[in-house]
C-alpha positions as CSV (number, residue, x, y, z in Angstrom):
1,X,8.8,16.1,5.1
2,X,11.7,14.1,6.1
3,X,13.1,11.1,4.2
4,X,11.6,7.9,3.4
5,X,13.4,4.9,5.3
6,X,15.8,3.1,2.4
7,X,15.3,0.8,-0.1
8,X,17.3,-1.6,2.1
9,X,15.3,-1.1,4.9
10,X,12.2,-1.6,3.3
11,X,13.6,-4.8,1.5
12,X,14.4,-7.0,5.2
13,X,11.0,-5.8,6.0
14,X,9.2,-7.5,3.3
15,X,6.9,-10.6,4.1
16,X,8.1,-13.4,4.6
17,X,6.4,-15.2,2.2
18,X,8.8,-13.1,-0.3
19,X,12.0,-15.1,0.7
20,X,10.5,-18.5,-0.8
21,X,13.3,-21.3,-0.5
22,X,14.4,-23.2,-3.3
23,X,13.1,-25.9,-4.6
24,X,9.3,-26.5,-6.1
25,X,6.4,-24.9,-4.3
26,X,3.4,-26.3,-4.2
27,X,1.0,-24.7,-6.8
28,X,3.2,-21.3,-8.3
29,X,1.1,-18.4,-8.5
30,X,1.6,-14.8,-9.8
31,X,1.8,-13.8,-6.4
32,X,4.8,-15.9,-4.9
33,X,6.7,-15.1,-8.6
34,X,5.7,-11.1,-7.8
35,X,7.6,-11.0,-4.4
36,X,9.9,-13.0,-5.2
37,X,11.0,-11.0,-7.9
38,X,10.6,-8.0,-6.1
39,X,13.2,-9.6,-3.4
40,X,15.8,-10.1,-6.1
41,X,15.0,-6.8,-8.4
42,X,16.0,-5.1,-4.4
43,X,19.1,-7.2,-3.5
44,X,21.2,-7.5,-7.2
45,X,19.2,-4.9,-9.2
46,X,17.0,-5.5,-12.0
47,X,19.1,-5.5,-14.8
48,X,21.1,-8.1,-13.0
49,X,18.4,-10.2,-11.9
50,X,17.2,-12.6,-15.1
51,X,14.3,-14.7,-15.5
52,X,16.1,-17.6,-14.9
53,X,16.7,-16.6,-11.2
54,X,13.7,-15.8,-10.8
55,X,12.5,-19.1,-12.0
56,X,14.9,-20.9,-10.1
57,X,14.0,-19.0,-7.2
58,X,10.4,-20.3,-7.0
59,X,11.4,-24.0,-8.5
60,X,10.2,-23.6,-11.9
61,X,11.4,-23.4,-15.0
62,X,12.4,-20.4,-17.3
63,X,10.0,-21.4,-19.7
64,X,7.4,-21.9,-17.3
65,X,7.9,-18.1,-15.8
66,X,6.3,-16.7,-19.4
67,X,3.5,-18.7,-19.0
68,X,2.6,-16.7,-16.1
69,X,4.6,-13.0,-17.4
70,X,5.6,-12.0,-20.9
71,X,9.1,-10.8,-19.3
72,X,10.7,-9.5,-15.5
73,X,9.1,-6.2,-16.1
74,X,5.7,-7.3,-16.1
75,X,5.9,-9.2,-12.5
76,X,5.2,-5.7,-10.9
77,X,2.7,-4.1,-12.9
78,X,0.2,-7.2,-12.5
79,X,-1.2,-6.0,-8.9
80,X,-1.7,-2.5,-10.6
81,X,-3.7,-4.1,-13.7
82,X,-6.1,-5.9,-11.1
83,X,-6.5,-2.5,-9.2
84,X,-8.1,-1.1,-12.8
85,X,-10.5,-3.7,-13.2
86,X,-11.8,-2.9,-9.6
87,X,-12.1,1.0,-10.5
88,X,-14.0,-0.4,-13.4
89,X,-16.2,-2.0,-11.1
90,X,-16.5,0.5,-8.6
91,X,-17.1,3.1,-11.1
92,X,-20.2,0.9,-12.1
93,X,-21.7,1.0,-9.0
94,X,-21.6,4.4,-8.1
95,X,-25.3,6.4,-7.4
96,X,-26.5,8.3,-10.1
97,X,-26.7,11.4,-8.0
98,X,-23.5,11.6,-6.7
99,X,-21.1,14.0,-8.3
100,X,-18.8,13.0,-10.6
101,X,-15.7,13.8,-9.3
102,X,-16.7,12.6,-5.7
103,X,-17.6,9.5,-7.3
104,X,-13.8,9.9,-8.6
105,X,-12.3,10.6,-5.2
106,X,-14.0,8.0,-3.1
107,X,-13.2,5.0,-5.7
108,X,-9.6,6.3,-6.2
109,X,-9.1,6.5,-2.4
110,X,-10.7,3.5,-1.7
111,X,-8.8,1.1,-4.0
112,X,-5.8,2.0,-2.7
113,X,-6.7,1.1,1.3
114,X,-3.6,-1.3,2.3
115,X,-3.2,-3.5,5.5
116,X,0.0,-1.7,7.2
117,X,1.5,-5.1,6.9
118,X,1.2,-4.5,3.2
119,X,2.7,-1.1,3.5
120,X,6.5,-2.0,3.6
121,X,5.9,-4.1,0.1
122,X,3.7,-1.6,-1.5
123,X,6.6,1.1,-1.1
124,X,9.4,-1.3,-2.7
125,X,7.1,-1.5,-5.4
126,X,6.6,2.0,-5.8
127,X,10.4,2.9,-5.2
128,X,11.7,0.5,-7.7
129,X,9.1,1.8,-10.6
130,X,10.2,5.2,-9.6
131,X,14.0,4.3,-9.7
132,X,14.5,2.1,-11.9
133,X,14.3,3.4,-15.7
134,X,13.4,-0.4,-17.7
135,X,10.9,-0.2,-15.7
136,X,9.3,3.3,-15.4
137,X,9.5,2.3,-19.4
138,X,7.0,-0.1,-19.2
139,X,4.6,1.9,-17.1
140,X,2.5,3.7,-19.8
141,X,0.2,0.8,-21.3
142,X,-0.5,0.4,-17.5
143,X,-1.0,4.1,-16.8
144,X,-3.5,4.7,-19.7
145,X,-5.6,2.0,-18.9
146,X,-6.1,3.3,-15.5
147,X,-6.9,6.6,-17.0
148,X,-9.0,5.1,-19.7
149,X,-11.0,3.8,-16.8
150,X,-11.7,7.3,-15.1
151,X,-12.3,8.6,-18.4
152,X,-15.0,6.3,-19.0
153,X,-16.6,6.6,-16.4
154,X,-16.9,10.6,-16.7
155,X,-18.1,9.8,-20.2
156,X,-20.7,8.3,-19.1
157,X,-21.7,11.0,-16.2
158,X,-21.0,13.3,-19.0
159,X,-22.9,11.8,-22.1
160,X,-19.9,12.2,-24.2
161,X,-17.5,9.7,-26.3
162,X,-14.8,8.6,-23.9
163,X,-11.9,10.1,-27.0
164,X,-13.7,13.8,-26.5
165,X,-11.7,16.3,-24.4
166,X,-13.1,16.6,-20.8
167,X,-13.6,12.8,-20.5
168,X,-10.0,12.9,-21.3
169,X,-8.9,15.5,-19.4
170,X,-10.7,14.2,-16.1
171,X,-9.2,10.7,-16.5
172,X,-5.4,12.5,-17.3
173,X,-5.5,14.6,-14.5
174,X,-7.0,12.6,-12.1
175,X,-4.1,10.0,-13.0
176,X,-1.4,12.5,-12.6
177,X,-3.1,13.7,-9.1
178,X,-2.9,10.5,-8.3
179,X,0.9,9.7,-9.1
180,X,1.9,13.4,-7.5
181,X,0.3,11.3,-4.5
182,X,2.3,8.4,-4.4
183,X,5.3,10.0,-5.3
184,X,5.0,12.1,-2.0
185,X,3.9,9.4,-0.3
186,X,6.7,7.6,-0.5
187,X,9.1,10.0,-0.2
188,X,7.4,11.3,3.1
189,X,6.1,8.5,5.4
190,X,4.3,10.4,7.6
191,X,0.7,9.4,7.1
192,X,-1.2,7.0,5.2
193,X,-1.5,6.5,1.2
194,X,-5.5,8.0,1.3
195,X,-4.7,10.8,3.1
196,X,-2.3,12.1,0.1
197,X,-4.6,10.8,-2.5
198,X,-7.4,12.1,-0.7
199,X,-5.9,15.7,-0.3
200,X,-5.0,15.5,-4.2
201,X,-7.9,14.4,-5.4
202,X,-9.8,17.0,-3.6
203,X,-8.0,19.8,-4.9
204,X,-8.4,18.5,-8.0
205,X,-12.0,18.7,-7.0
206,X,-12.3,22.0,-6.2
207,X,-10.0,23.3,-8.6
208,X,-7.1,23.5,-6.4
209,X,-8.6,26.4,-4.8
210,X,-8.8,24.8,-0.9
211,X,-10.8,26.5,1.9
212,X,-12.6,25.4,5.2
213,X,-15.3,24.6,3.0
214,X,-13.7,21.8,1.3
215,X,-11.9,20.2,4.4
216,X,-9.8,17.4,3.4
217,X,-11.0,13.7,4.5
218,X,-9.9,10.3,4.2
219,X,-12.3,8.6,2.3
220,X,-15.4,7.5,2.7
């Protein structure tokens, strides 16, 4: 695989709704306050970058930033708590007779489908979890209650408590398929996020044991 293209890079490339001018905006959401923190965390670092900037960055007050965030950490994990409610959702939808860890795959695979004009973004998020320690700290509540929601959901195929061991072990090792994913994801940029998660996930399937009888797909 050859290298990823640089933080830098990938920071001038953001939208341009991330380099909000001064000044009040109309109506502040979670949104503007994510890529504009994201913008800042990329140029001065994070543990440069305070709350007040990014406040003062999107024309509102300190005070009024922890009404949307309990702290700067938090600005970046909010996207990833949304994409567990919709596995949750997914998961609840899924046919009876489809196998549980197909069911798995295809709702993994498809909540993480990005426009390519989301791509550049999504990899500054991803590096700066990665790479930056205060927040990598942060990531577990997040992480378990992604694989809470996998593990649920094979408790329920299963007929077990969500605590007992394979429900566990399904939603653990899916989530750590899934990370081994993005981590060579972003370090490769050669194809797109489903096709990693896809080929993960589907060894994972098939006990990493991969023939021409379990081609890799992208999703259904």
């Amino acid at each position: 695989m050859h290298a990823g293209p640089s933080l830098r890079f990938i920071v001038q490339n953001l939208p341009v709704t991330a380099q909000h001018p001064r000044g009040r905006p109309r109506g502040t959401t979670k949104r503007e306050l994510e890529l504009i923190a994201m913008r800042l965390f990329s140029e001065q670092g994070f543990d440069e970058t305070t709350v007040e900037q990014i406040a003062a960055a999107a024309g509102i007050s300190g005070r009024t930033f922890f009404r949307y965030f309990p702290g700067k950490a938090e600005v970046l994990w909010y996207s990833f708590d949304d994409e567990v409610a919709g596995l949750r959702a997914a998961f609840a939808t899924a046919a009876p007779d489809e196998p549980m860890m197909a069911a798995v795959r295809r709702v993994v695979v498809n909540a993480n489908r990005y426009r390519a004009e989301d791509v550049a973004e999504l990899r500054t998020r991803m590096k700066l979890v990665a790479e930056v320690p205060a927040l990598a700290a942060t990531a577990g509540a997040h992480y378990d209650a992604w694989e809470r929601a996998v593990g649920e959901f094979a408790a329920s195929r299963l007929g077990e408590p969500a605590d007992s061991l394979i429900p566990m072990a399904v939603g653990r090792t899916t989530l750590a398929a899934a990370r081994a994913a993005f981590d060579a994801w972003v370090a490769g940029a050669d194809a797109d996020l489903t096709v990693y998660l896809d080929r993960a996930l589907v060894a994972l399937e098939h006990g990493f044991v991969l023939s021409d009888a379990f081609p890799v797909t992208t999703g259904d």
